[in-house]
C-alpha positions in Angstrom: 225.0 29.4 37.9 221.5 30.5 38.1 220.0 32.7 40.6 218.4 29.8 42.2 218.9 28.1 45.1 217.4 24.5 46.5 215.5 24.8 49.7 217.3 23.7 52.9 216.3 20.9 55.3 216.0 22.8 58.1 213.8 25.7 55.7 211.7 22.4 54.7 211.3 20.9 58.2 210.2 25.2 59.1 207.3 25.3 56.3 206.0 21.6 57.4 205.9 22.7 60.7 203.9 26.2 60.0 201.7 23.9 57.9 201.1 21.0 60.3 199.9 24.3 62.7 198.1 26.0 60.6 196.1 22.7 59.8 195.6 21.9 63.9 194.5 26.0 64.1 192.0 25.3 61.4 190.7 21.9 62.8 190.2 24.1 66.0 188.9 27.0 64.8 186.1 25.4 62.4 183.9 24.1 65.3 184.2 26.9 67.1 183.2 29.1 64.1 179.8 26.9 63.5 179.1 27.1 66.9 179.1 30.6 67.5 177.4 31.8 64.0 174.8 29.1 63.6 171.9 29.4 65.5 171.3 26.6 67.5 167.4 25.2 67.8 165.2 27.3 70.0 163.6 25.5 73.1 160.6 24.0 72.4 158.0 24.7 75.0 154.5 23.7 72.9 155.0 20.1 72.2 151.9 18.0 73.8 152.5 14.3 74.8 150.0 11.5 74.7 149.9 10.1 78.2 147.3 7.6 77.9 143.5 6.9 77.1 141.1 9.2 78.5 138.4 6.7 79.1 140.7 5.1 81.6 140.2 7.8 84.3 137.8 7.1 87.1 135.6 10.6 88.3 137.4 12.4 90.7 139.8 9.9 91.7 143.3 10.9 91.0 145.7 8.5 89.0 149.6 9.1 88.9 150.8 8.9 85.3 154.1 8.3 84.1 155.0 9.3 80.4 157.9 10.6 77.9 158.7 13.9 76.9 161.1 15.2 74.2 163.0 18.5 75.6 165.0 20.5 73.1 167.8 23.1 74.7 169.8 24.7 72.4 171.7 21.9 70.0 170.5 18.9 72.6 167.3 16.9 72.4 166.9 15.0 76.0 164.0 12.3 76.5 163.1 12.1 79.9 160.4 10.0 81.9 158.0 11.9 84.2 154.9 11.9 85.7 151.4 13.7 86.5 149.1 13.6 89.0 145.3 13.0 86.3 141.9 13.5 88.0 139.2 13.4 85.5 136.7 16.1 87.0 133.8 15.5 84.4 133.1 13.7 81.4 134.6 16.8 79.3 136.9 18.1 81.8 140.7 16.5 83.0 143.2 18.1 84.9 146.8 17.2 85.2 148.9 18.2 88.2 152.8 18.6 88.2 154.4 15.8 90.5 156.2 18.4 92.8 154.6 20.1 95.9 155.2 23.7 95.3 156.9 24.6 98.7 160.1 22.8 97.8 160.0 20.7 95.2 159.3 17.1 96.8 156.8 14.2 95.4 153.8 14.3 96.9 151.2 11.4 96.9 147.2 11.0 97.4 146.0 9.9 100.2 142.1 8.3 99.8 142.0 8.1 103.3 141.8 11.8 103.8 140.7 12.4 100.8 144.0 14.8 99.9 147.1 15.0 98.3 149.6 15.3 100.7 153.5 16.2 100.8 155.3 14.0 103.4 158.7 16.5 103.2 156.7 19.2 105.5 152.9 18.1 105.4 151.0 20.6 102.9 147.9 19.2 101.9 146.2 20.1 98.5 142.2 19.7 97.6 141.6 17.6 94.2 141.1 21.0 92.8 145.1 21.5 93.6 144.0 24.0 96.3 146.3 24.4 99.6 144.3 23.4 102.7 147.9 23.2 105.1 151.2 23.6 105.7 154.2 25.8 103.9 153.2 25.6 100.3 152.6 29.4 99.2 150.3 28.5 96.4 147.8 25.7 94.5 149.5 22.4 92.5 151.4 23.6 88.9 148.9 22.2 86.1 150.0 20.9 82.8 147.7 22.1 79.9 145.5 18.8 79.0 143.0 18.2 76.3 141.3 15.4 75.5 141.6 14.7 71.7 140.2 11.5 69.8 140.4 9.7 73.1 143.8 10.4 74.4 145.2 12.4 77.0 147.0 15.0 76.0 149.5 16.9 78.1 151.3 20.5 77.2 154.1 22.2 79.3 153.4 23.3 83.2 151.5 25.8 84.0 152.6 28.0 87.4 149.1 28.8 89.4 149.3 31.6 91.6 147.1 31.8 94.6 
């Protein structure tokens, strides 16, 4: 008789069991792992966007524009659809306002009649310049950086103006 002895079912049915757990722990434990010790991409806040052909802009007369813009957070790239207030102030010289009144937030439109762009949620009025001329709004229209380059509008990320 040797000093061996065969493995019991109920030893065999104990290893597969550890095994089939270490296995899940390891499934679970590898994601988390990559998450937390690989760097994740870093937001990207210089990307400009092509928003349409300069030329197209009439002197001083504001035109909504509606364009895409990548936005990378972290591990997730979003493509989202938004807008910007263009007046073309000189043949050399566009501005580009952010669509939201800077009271709280809401869409704001240009009137011609008046000659202003006005906020219907509580009735601030902006110059073309992006000025306040009434209501709540504590300070002028947010700009995006814009450049004119080979004929094209382009737009960077928004600018906060401060009075």
């Amino acid at each position: 008789m040797s000093g061996k002895t065969e493995p019991s079912r109920r030893s065999f049915h104990t290893t597969f069991i550890y095994g089939l757990w270490g296995l899940i722990a390891g499934a679970l434990a590898l994601p988390a792992a990559i998450y937390l010790l690989v760097p994740g991409r870093k937001r990207q806040q210089d990307q400009w966007v092509e928003a349409g052909e300069a030329a197209r802009f009439s002197a001083r007369t504001p035109e909504e524009v509606v364009f895409r813009r990548n936005r990378v957070d972290g591990w997730k790239v979003t493509s989202e659809k938004t807008t910007a207030w263009v007046v073309r102030l000189s043949e050399r010289e566009v501005v580009a306002y952010a669509p939201q009144c800077t009271h709280l937030g809401c869409a704001y439109h240009w009137d011609a009649r008046s000659g202003h762009f006005l906020c219907p949620c509580h009735s601030s009025a902006f110059s073309l310049e992006g000025q306040v001329l009434s209501g709540p709004a504590p300070r002028p229209l947010d700009r995006y950086q814009a450049r004119i380059a080979d004929g094209k509008l382009l737009l960077g990320p928004v600018q906060e103006r401060q009075s």
